[in-house]
N, C-alpha and C positions, 0 to 999 in steps of 0.2 A: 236148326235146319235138318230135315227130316228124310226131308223127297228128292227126288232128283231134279221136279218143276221149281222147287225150292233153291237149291244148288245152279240153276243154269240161269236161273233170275241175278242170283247173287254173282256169278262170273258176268254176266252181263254191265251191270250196275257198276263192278270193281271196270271194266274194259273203257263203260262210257268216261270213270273219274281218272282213266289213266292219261286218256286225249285230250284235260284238262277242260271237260264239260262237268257243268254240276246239274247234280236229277234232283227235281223237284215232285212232289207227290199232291196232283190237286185233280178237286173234283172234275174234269172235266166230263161236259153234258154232248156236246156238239160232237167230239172227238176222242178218242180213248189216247192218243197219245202225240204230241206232235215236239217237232225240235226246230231252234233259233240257233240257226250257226254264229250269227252275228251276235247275241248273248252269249254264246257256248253253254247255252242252255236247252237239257233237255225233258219236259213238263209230260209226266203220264197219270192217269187214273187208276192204280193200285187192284179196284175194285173190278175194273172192268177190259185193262190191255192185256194182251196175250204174247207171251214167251217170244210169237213171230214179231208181234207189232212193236212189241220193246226192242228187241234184234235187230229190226230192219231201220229206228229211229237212230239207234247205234251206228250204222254202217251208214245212213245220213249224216250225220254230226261225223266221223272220221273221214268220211270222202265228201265234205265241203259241199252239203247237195247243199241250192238254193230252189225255192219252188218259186215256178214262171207265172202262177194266178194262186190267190189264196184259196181256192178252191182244190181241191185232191183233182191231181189228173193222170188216170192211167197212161195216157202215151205219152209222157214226160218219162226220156229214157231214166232220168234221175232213179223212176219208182223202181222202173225194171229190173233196175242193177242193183237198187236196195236188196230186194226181192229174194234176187239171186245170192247176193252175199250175206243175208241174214238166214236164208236156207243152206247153203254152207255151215257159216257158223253155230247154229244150233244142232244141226248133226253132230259134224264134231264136237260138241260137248257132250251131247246126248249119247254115242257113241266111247268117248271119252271115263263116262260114267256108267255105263256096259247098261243104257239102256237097254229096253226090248226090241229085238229086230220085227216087232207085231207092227209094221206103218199104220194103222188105224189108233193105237195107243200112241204113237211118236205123233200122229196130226190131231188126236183131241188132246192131249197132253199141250202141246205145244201150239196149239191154233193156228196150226198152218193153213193157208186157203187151198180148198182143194182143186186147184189145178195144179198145183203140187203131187197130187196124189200118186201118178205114175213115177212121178220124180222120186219120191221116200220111197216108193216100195220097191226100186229097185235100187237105191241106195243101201235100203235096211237088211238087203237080200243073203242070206246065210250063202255065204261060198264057204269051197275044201280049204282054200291057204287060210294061216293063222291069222289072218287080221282083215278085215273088211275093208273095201278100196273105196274111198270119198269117190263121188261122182260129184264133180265141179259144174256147178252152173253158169250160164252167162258169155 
């Protein structure tokens, strides 16, 4: 483990087998990452999910989301509050591991969607005090 994309994969992964889900690694075509609360199982594509998409299938599987159609749907508060607490959580890892306060490096790094983007940049935002204050979402 080399990188810090590396490193917050890997916290992620240890968080999902701590809630007694087990991750599986499959090719999926349709969807890069999806989760089965009712299995405790969480199924992602290695190749192609992102740091956000892993995160936020996390913060599903811990907070009992169940989805209302098997189709993705953004106004299912479920997604919203993934959203928000997988953007949290990645900060503070990223943060954690003294990434870069550069938000363009923290949202290609970490494939955050950018409507995020005012949100990390003034998350990632250099202040005087000695430590950078999380900005809570949600």
């Amino acid at each position: 483990m080399d990188t810090i994309e590396e490193w917050i994969i890997e916290d992620i992964l240890k968080s999902i087998k701590q809630i007694g889900f087990s991750v599986e690694q499959v090719p999926l075509s349709s969807t890069h990452a999806l989760t089965d609360c009712k299995a405790s199982v969480i199924m992602y594509n290695p190749d192609s999910t992102t740091i956000f998409e892993l995160a936020e299938e996390y913060e599903h599987a811990k907070n009992q989301h169940h989805r209302q159609w098997t189709e993705y749907d953004v106004r299912n508060k479920d997604e919203a509050e993934s959203h928000h607490l997988a953007l949290d959580y990645i900060l503070d890892r990223w943060q954690a591991y003294e990434g870069s306060n550069n938000w363009l490096t923290f949202m290609t790094v970490t494939g955050t969607p950018n409507d995020y983007e005012d949100d990390v940049a003034e998350a990632l935002k250099p202040n005087t005090s000695e430590s950078n204050q999380m900005i809570k979402f949600g």
